[in-house]
C-alpha positions in Angstrom: 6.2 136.7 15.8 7.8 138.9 18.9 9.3 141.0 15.4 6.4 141.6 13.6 4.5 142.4 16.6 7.4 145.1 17.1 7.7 146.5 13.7 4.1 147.0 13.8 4.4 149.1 17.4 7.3 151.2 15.9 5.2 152.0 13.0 2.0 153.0 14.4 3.1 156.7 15.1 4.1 157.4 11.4 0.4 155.5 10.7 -1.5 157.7 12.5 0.5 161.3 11.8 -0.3 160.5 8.0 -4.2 159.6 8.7 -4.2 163.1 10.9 -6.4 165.2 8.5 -4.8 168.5 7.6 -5.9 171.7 6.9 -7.8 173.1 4.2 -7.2 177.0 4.5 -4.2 178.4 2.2 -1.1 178.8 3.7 -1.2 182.4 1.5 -4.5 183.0 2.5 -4.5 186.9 3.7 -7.1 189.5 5.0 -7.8 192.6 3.5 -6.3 195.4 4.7 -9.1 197.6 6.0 -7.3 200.9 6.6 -5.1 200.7 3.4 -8.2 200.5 1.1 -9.9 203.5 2.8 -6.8 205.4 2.5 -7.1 205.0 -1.2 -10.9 205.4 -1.4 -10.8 209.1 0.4 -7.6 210.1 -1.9 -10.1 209.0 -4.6 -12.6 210.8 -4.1 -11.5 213.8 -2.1 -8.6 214.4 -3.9 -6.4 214.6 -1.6 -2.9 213.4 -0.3 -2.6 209.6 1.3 -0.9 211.3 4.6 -4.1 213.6 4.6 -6.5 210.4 4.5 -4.5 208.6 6.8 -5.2 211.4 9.4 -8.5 211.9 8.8 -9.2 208.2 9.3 -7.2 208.9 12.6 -9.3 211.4 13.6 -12.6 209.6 12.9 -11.9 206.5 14.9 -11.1 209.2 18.0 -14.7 210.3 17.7 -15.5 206.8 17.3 -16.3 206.5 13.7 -14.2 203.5 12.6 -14.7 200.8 10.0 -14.1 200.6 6.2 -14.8 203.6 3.8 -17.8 202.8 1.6 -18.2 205.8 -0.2 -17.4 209.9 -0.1 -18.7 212.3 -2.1 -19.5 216.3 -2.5 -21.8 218.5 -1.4 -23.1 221.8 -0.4 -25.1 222.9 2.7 -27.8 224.6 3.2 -25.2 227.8 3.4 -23.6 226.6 0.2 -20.5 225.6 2.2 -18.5 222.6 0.8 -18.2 219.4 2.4 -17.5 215.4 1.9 -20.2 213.2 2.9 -18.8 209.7 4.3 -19.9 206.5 4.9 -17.7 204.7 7.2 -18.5 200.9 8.7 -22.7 201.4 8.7 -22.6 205.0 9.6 -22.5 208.3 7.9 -20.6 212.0 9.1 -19.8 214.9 7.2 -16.6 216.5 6.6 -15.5 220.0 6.2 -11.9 220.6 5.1 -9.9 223.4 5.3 -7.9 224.7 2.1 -4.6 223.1 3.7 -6.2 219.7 4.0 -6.6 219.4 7.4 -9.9 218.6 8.4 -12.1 222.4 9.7 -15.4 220.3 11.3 -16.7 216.9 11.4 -20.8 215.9 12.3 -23.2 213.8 12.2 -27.1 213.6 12.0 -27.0 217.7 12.5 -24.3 217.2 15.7 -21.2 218.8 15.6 -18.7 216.4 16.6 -15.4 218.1 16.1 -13.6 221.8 15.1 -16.6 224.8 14.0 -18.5 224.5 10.7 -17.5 227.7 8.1 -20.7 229.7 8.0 -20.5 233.0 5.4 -21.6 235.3 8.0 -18.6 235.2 10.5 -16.7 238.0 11.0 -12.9 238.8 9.2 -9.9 238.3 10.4 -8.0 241.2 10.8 -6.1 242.7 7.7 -8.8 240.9 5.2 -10.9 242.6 3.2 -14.3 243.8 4.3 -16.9 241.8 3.7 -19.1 242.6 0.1 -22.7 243.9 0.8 -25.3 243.7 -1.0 -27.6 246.6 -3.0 -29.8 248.4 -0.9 -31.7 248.9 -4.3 -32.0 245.3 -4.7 -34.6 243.2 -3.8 -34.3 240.3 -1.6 -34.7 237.2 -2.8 -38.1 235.7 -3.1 -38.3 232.4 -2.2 -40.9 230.7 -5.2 -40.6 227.4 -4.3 -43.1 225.5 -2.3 -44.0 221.3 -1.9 -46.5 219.5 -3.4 -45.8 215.8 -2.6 -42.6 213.6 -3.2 -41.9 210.0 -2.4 -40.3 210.1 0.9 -39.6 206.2 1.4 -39.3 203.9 -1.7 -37.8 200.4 -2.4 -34.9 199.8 -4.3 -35.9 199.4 -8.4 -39.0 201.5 -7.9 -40.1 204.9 -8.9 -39.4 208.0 -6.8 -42.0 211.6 -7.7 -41.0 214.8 -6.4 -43.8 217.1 -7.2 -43.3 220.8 -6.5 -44.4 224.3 -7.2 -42.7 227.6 -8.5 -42.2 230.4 -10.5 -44.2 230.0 -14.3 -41.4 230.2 -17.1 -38.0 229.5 -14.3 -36.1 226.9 -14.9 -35.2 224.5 -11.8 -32.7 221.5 -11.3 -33.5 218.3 -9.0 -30.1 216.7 -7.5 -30.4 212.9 -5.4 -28.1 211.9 -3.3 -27.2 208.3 -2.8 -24.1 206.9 -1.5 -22.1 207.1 -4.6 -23.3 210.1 -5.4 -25.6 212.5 -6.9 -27.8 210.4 -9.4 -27.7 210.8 -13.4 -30.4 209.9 -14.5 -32.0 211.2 -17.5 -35.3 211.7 -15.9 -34.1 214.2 -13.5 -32.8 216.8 -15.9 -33.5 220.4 -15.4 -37.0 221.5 -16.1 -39.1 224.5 -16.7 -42.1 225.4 -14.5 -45.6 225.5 -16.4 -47.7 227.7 -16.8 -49.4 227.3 -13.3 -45.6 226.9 -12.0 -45.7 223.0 -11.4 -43.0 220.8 -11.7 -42.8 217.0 -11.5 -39.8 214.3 -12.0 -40.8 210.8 -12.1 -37.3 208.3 -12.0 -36.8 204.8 -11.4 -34.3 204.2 -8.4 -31.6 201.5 -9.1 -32.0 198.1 -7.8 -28.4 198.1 -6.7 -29.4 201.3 -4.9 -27.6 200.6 -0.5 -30.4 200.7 1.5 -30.4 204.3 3.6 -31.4 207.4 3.9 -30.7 210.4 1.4 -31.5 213.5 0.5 -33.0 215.4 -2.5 -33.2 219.2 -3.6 -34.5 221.1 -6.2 -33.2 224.7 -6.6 -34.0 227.3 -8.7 -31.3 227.2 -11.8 -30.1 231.1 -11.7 -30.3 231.5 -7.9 -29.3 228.6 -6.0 -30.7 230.2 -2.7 -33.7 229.7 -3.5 -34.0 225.7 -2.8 -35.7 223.4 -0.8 -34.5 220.2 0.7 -36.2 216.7 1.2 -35.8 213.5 3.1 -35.7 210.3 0.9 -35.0 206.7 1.9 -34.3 203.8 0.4 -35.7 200.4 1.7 -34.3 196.9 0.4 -36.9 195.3 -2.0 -39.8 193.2 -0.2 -38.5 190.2 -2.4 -35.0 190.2 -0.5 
């Protein structure tokens, strides 16, 4: 009996380390890598070098903008300057680049954050060429556009309306800016303006659409000064 009693004690501690219940996560199991796959995504889409987007990202988490890359994509200014419009983490910031790839200015919401925007009217360097002027002959340009209405705020999978007014017989172009880009749809081709000069598009905004706020323009087709911008947001659908 004194045996049995002591087999039993010596084998209570390889009992109770094969009843110990292990662990279910993969030993492989591995997290993304954050700052690899925005590298990638800004090469992508700003067509640039991966040491370029690796400093970029450096210099956005300085001014506090870190996270994942979402999305980047082109646009113009109001000065029809280029820049890269990011979203980074839940945020957004614009980027102007300089033709070497190094990064010229960086804001956000209308801030300046970092470096001086371009602008067309600063002055030469030394040794360049004079600026060109324009024809004292010719006329400035008349601004014909003016707004009706437009659908400021809409839910994802319903219809936007931007309604405007300009010249009778011009052609205009509507552009929409979402996170991944400037839509293309077929409902916000060019158009021409009636006979009383109004214009309407009428689109459907993707269900899919991220939640946020955009931007749409509509711009005379053969003089691209002559635009007008407007707010737009995009709200999750009620049913969510």
């Amino acid at each position: 009996m004194k045996r049995l009693i002591l087999s039993l004690i010596l084998l209570l501690p390889l009992v109770l380390v094969a009843c110990k219940p292990q662990s279910t996560l993969p030993d492989d199991a591995v997290e993304p890598d954050v700052h690899a796959i925005s590298v990638e995504r800004l090469c992508e889409a700003m067509d640039m070098d991966q040491t370029h987007a690796a400093a970029l990202l450096d210099l956005l988490a300085q001014i506090d903008f870190e996270g994942e890359v979402l999305f980047a994509y082109h646009a113009t200014d109001d000065n029809d300057e280029a820049y890269y419009h990011i979203w980074i983490g839940e945020r957004t910031v614009d980027v102007y680049m300089k033709e070497d790839g190094t990064v010229a200015a960086v804001q956000s919401g209308g801030i300046l954050l970092y470096g001086t925007v371009p602008h067309p009217s600063e002055p030469p360097a030394k040794g360049d060429d004079p600026p060109f002027e324009d024809d004292p002959n010719e006329p400035p340009v008349t601004l014909t556009l003016t707004l009706e209405s437009h659908t400021a705020s809409v839910e994802a999978g319903c219809d936007g309306r931007v309604s405007v007014f300009g010249q009778a017989g011009v052609e205009y172009k509507i552009k929409v800016y979402y996170a991944s880009g400037v839509s293309t749809a077929k409902a916000l081709s060019p158009k021409v303006a009636a006979e009383d000069g109004s214009l309407v598009w009428e689109w459907t905004v993707s269900s899919r659409t991220k939640p946020g706020t955009y931007k749409i323009i509509v711009v005379r087709a053969d003089d691209e000064r002559d635009m007008i911008t407007l707010p737009f947001e995009v709200t999750a659908p009620s049913g969510d």
